[in-house]
C-alpha positions, -999 to 999 in steps of 0.1 A, spaced: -950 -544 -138 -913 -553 -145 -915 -528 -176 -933 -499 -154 -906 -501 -125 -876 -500 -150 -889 -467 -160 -881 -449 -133 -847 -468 -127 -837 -451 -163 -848 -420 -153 -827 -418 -125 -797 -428 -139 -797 -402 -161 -809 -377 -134 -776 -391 -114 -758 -386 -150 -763 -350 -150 -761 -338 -115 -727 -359 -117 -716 -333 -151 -733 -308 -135 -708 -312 -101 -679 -316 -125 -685 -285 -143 -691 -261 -105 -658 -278 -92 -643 -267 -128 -651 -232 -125 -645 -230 -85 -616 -251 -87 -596 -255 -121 -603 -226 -141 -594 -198 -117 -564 -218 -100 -551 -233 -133 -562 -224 -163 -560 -186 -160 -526 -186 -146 -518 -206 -178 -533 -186 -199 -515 -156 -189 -482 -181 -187 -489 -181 -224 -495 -145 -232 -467 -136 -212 -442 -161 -229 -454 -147 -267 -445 -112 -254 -412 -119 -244 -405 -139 -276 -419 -106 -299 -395 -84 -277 -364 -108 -282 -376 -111 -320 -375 -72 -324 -341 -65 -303 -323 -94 -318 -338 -77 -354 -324 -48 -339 -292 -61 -330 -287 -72 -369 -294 -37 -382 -270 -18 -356 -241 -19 -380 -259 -7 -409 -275 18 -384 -239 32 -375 -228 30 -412 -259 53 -424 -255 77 -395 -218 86 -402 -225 93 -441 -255 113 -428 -229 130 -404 -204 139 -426 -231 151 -451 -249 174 -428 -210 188 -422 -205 197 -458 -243 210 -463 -240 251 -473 -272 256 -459 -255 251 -417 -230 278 -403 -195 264 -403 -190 270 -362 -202 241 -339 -216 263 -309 -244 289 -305 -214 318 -293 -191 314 -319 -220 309 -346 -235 339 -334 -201 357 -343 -200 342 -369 -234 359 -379 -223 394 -364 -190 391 -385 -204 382 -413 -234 412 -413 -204 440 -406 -186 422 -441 -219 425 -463 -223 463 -445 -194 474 -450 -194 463 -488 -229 482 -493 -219 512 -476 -176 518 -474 -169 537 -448 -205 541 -434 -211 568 -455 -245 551 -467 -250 522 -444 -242 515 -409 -251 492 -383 -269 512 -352 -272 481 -330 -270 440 -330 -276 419 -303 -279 382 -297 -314 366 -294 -317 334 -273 -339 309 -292 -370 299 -262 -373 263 -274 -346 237 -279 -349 224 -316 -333 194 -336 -313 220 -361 -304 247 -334 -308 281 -343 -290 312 -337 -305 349 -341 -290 388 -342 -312 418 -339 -301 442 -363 -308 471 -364 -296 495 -398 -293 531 -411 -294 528 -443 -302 542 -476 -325 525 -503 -304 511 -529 -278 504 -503 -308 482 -478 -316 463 -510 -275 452 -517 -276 445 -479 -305 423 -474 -297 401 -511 -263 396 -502 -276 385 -467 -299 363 -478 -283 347 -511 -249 337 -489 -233 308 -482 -237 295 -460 -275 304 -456 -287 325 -433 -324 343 -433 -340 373 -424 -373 377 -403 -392 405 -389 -381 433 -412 -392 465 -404 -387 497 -427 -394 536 -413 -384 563 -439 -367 594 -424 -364 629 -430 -327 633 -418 -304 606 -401 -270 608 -386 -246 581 -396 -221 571 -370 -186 589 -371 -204 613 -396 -204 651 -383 -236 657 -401 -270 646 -411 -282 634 -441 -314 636 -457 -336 607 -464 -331 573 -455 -345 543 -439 -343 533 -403 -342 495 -410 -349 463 -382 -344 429 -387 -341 395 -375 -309 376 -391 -311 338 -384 -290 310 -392 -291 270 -380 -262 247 -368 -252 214 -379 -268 190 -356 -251 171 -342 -248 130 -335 -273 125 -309 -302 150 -324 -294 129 -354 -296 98 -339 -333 104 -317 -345 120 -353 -364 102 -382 -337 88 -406 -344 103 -437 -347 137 -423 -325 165 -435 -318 197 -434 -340 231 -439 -343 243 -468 -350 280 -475 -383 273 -486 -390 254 -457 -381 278 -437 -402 301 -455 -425 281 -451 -423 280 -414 -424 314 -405 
């Protein structure tokens, strides 16, 4: 009999056992894990975060000066590049480009007698661009030979500046200006001349750091 009733006795001390873990663990999960340990948790996460963001600005903080360094060489290199107009705002490098297509007309055709300019007129630029960009219609009366010397010289210059949207009618007669007379044939000529400015410190500075500057076939590319 002894042996019978201590049966039962171990049973329910190990019955007592696990409803006692079984409490522990329900007052865990109602009580200590949603009152302690997640707020911890995030403590933790949130303490890592702020050390990675210290980590990188204080890595940061190290490189400015070789940051500053790098952007004034790639300042004054972009300065002495052929490839920008020499004038630092759209106006001026616009008459820049004006002054610069009356030279190159002027040499193809002296006097007007061959080639003259009929019109040129500025062309805003719709979107804002890292390498700002100035445009002139053009519009030319021109003879053959005369368009070709005209458009090479543009286009082979220095500094560089491009041509876009050409358009070429042949004509019977034309009238050159300050001429009292037709002439036969020619070539009622439109085009787009185009040029960029230097950018300038804070384009350079939001840019990537080993960008440079457009290259003709780039350009060319581009269109």
């Amino acid at each position: 009999m002894p042996a019978l009733s201590a049966l039962p006795a171990e049973r329910d001390r190990w019955l007592a056992l696990g409803l006692l873990l079984a409490t522990l663990a329900l007052a865990y999960l109602l009580l200590l894990h949603p009152w302690w340990t997640v707020p911890m948790r995030e403590t933790g996460e949130r303490i890592a975060t702020s050390q990675d963001r210290e980590l990188r600005i204080r890595t940061q903080l190290q490189q400015a000066p070789d940051v500053e360094r790098r952007l004034a060489q790639v300042l004054v290199t972009q300065r002495t590049r052929p490839g920008f107009l020499p004038e630092a705002t759209p106006e001026r490098a616009t008459a820049g480009l004006v002054q610069r297509l009356e030279t190159v007309v002027a040499q193809a055709g002296p006097g007007n007698r061959s080639c003259a300019i009929t019109n040129r007129s500025p062309l805003a630029e719709a979107r804002p661009d890292r390498f700002p960009r100035v445009t002139v219609q053009v519009r030319l009366r021109c003879g053959a030979s005369e368009l070709a010397t005209v458009l090479h010289a543009l286009e082979s210059s220095t500094p560089r500046m491009f041509i876009d949207n050409l358009n070429v009618l042949a004509q019977r007669y034309f009238f050159m200006p300050g001429q009292g007379r037709g002439q036969s044939g020619g070539l009622d000529v439109s085009f787009d001349l185009y040029g960029y400015i230097a950018p300038t410190s804070s384009a350079l500075t939001s840019s990537a750091p080993t960008s440079s500057a457009p290259t003709g076939s780039e350009v060319t590319r581009a269109r």
